[in-house]
LOBA-392579 format. One record per residue (C-alpha): residue number from 1; y negated, x, z negated. Coordinates in nm, 4 decimals, decimal comma. Example, Ala and Ser with C-alpha at 12.3 -4.5 7.8 and 13.67 -1.06 7.14 Angstrom:
BEGIN
(rec 1; (0,4500; 1,2300; -0,7800))
(rec 2; (0,1060; 1,3670; -0,7140))
end
This chain:
BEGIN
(rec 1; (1,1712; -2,0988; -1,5718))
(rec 2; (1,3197; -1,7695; -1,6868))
(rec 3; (1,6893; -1,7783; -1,8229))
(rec 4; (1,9300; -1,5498; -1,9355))
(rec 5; (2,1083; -1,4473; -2,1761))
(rec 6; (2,0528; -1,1968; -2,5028))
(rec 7; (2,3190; -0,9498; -2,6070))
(rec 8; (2,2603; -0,8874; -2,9771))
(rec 9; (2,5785; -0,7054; -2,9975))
(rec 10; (2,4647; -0,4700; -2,6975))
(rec 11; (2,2814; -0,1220; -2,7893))
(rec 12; (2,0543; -0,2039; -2,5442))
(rec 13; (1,7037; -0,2861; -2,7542))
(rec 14; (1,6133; -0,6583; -2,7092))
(rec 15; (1,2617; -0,6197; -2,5577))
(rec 16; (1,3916; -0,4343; -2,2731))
(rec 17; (1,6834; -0,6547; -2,1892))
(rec 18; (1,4132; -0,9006; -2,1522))
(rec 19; (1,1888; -0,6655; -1,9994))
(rec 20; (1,5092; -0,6062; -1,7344))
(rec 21; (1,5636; -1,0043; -1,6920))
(rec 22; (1,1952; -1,0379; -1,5962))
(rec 23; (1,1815; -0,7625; -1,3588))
(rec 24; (1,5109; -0,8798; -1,1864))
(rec 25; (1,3687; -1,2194; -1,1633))
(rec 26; (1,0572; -1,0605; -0,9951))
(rec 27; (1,2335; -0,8430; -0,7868))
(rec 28; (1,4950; -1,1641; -0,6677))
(rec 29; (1,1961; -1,3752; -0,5725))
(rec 30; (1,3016; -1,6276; -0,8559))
(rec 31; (0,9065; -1,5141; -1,0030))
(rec 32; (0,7263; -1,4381; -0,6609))
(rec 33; (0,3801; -1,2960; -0,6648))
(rec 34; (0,1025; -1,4649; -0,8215))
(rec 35; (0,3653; -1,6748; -1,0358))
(rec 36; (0,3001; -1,7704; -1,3990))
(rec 37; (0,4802; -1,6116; -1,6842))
(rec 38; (0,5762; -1,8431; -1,9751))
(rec 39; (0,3436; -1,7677; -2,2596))
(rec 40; (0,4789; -1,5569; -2,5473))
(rec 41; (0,5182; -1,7937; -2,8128))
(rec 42; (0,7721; -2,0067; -2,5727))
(rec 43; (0,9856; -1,6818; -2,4611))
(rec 44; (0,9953; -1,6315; -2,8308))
(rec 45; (1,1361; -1,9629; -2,8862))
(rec 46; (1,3085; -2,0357; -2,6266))
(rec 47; (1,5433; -1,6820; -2,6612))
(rec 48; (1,5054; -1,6713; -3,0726))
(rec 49; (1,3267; -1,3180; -3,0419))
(rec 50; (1,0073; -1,2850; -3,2538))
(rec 51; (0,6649; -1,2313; -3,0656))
(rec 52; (0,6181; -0,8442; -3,0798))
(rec 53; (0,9447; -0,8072; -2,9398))
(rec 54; (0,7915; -1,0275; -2,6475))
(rec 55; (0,5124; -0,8688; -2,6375))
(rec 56; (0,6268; -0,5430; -2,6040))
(rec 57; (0,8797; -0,6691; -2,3087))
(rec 58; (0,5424; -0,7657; -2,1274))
(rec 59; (0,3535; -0,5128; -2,2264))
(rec 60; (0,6290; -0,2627; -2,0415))
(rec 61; (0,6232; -0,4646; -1,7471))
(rec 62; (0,2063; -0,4631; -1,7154))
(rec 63; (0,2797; -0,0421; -1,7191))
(rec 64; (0,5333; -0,0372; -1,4596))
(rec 65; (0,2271; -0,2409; -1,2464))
(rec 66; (0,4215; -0,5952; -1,2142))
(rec 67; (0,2644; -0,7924; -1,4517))
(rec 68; (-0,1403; -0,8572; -1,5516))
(rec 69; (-0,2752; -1,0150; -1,8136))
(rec 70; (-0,6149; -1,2803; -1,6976))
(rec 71; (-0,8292; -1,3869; -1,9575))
(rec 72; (-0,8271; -1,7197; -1,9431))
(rec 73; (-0,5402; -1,7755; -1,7178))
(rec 74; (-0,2107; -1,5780; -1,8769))
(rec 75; (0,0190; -1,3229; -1,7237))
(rec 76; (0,0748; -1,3551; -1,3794))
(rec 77; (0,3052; -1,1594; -1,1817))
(rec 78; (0,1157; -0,9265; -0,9127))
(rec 79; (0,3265; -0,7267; -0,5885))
(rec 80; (0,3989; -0,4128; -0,7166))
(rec 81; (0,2796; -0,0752; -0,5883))
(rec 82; (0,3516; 0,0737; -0,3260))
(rec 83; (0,4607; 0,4376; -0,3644))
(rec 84; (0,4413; 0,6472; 0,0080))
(rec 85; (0,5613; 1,0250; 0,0251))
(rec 86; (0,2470; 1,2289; 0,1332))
(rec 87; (0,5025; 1,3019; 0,5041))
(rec 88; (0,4093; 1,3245; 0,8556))
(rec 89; (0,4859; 0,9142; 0,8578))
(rec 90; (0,2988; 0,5801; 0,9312))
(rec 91; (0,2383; 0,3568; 0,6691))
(rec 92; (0,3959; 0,0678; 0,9227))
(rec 93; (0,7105; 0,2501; 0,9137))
(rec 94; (0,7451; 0,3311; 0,5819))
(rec 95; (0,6698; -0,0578; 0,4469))
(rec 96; (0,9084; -0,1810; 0,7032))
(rec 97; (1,2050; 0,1170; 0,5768))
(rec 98; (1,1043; -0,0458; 0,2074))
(rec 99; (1,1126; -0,4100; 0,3157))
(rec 100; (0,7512; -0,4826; 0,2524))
(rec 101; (0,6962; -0,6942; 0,5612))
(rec 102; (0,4195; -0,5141; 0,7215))
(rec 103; (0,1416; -0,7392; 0,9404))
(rec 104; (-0,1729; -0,5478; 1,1034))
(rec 105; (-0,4687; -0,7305; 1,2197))
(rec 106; (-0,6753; -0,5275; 1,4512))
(rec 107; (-1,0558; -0,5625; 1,3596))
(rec 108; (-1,1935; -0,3472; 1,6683))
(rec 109; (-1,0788; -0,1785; 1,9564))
(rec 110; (-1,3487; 0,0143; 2,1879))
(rec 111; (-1,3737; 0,2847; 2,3721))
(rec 112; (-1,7007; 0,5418; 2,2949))
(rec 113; (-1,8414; 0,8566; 2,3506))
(rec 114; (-1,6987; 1,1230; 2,0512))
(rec 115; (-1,9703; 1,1582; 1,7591))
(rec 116; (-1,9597; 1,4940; 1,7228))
(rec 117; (-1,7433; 1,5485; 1,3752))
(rec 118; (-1,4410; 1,3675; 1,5547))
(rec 119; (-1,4761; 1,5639; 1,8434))
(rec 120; (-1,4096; 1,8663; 1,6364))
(rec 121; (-1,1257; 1,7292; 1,5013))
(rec 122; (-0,9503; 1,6298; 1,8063))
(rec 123; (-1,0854; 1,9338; 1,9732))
(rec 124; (-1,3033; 1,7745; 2,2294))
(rec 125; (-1,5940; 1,8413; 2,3866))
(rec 126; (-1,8566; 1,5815; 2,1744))
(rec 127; (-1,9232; 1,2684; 2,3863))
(rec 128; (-1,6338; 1,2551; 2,5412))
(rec 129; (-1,4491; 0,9240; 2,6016))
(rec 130; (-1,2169; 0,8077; 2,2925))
(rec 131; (-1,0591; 0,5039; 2,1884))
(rec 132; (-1,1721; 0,4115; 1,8228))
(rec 133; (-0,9510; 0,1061; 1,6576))
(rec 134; (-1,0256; -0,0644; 1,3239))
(rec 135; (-0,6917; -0,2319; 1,1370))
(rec 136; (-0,6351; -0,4192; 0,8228))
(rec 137; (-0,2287; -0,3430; 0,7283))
(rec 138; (-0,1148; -0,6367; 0,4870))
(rec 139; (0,1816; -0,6211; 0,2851))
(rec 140; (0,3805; -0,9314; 0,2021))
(rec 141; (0,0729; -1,1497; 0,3244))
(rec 142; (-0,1689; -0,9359; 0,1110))
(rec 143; (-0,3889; -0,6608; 0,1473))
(rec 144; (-0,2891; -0,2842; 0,1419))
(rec 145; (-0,4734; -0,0354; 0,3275))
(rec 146; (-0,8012; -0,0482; 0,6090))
(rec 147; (-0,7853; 0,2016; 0,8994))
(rec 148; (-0,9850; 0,3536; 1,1328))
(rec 149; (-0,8643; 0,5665; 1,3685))
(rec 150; (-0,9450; 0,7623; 1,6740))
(rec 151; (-0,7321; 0,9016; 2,0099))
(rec 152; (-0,8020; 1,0809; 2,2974))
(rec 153; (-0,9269; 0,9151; 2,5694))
(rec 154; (-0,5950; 0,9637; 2,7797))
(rec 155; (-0,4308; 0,6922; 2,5689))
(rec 156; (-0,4899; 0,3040; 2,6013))
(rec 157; (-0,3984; 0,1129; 2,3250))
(rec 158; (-0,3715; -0,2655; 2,3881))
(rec 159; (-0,5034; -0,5095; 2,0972))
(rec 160; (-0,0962; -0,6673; 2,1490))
(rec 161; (0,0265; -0,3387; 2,1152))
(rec 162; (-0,1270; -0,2366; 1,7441))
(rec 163; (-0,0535; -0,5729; 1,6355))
(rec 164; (0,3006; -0,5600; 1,6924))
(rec 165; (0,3758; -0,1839; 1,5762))
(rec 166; (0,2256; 0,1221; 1,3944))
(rec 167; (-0,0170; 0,3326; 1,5774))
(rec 168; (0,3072; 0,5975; 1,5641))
(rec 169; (0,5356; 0,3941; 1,7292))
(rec 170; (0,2865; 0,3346; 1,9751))
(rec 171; (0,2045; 0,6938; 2,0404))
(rec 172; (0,5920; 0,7789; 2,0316))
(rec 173; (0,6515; 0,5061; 2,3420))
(rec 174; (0,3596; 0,7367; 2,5027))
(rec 175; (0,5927; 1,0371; 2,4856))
(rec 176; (0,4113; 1,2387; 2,1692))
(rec 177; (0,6051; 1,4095; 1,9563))
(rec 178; (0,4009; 1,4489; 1,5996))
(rec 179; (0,4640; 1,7677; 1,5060))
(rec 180; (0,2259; 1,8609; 1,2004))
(rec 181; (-0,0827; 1,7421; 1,0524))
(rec 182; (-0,3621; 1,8303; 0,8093))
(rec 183; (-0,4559; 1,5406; 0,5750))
(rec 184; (-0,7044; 1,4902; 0,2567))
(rec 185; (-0,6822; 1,2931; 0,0060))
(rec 186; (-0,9805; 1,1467; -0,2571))
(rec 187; (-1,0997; 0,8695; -0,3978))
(rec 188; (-1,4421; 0,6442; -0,3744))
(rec 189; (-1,5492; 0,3109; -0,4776))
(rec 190; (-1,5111; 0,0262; -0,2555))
(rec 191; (-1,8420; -0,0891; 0,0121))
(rec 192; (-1,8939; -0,4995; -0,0158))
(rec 193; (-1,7376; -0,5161; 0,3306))
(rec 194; (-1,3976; -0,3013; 0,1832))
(rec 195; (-1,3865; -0,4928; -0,0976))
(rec 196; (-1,4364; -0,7910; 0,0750))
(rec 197; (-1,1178; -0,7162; 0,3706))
(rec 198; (-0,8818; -0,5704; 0,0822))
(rec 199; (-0,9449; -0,8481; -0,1712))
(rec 200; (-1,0882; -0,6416; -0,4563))
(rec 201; (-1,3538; -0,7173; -0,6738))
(rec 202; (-1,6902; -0,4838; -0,5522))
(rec 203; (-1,7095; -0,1555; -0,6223))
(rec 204; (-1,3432; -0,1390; -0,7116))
(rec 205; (-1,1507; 0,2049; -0,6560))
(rec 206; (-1,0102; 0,2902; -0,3719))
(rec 207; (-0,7670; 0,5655; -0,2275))
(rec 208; (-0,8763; 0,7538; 0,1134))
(rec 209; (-0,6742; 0,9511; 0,3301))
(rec 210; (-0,8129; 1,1481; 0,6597))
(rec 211; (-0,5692; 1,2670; 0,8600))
(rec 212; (-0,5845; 1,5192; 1,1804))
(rec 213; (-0,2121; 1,4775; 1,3734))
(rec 214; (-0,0962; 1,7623; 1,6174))
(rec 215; (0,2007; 1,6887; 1,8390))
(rec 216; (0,4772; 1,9610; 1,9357))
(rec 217; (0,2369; 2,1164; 2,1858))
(rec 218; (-0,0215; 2,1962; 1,8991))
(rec 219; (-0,2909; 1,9195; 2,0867))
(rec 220; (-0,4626; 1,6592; 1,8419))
(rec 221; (-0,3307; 1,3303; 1,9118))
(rec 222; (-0,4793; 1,1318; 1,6249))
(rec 223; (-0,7724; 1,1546; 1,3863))
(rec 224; (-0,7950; 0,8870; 1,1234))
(rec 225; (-0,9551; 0,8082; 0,7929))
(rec 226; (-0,8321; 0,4836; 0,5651))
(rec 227; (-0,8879; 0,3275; 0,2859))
(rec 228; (-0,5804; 0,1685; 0,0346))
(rec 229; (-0,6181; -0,0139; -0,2992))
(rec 230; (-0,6022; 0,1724; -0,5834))
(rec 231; (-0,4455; -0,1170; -0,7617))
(rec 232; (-0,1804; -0,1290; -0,5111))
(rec 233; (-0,1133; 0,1756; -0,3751))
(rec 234; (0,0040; 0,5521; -0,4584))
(rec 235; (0,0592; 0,8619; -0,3002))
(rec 236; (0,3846; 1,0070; -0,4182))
(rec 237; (0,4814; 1,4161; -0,4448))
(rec 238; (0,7389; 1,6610; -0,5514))
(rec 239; (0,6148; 1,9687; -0,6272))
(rec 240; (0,8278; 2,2674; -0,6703))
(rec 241; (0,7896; 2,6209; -0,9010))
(rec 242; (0,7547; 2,9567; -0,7274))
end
């Protein structure tokens, strides 16, 4: 059960100070994800405010992406997105830096002759050797992003190894420096297999990101492409006047 306390004497208008109590409950684990929000005629009763005032201290939450409203089932609190600078990073690193308790389950891990478009990306000669691994990255126990990505042939990923860490750390313990890389980012609806791995109702939207990653010597260490929920996820940039 929420409680705290109003302050009519405080400037501060009443449906965000509830709006602030809920979020601080959400954000202290005191309402963890998938958690039931009291119905708006109780909050109204319980902290003498009158529904709309309620209403609009939910409705600002459900904007701000930690709150949805089910039709039949009420307001239940949902993780909240996960903003990621568009930087040379992995997306293991950056949930650990933000405390989002990254897991990766690896789906595949083979080794195959290059199809000829990732050749060209990691400038190879097509069919040679390359190591090709499939990963689901949770967040919190939940679903965030499904990768596929593909190395050189030189490196040997073990199935331990991309479970434990980011495909970065693993590739920095090789002795690569990532130096630059060229990405693209769009957007398509989810396959039944996607929405299926990430949890999302078919043909939801997704994110996608393909990546090409140079190291300091200007060679191609890493070509991926992956997938992130939409309702989950965003890319994040500052953009600056000339």
């Amino acid at each position: 059960m929420l409680t705290f306390d109003i302050d009519r004497s405080s400037p501060t208008p009443l449906y965000f100070q509830l709006a602030q109590a809920i979020e601080g409950a959400i954000a202290g684990g005191a309402l963890p994800s998938g958690s039931k929000l009291e119905n708006e005629v109780l909050l109204a009763q319980r902290y003498g405010l009158s529904r709309p005032t309620v209403r609009r201290a939910v409705q600002e939450l459900v904007d701000k992406g930690l709150l949805v409203r089910k039709r039949g089932v009420g307001t239940q609190v949902i993780q909240p997105h996960v903003r990621r600078s568009v930087e040379l990073t992995s997306l293991y690193d950056d949930l650990a830096r933000a405390g989002e308790a990254p897991t990766t389950e690896v789906l595949s891990l083979e080794r195959v002759p290059a199809p000829a478009d990732v050749a060209e990306e990691l400038d190879l000669p097509p069919g040679d050797e390359i190591v090709v691994v499939r990963r689901l990255r949770r967040s919190h126990g939940e679903p965030l992003a499904l990768m596929t990505n593909h190395l050189p042939g030189r490196f040997h990923p073990t199935v331990e190894e991309l479970s434990e860490r980011g495909l970065y750390q693993y590739l920095r313990t090789q002795g690569v420096h990532l130096r630059v890389a060229h990405q693209r980012i769009g957007a398509r609806l989810a396959r039944a297999e996607e929405s299926r791995l990430l949890d999302e109702p078919p043909r939801s939207a997704l994110l996608t990101m393909q990546r090409t990653a140079f190291d300091d010597q200007g060679l191609a260490v890493e070509y991926g492409h992956h997938l992130y929920r939409a309702s989950r996820y965003d890319f994040e940039t500052t953009l600056v006047g000339r």
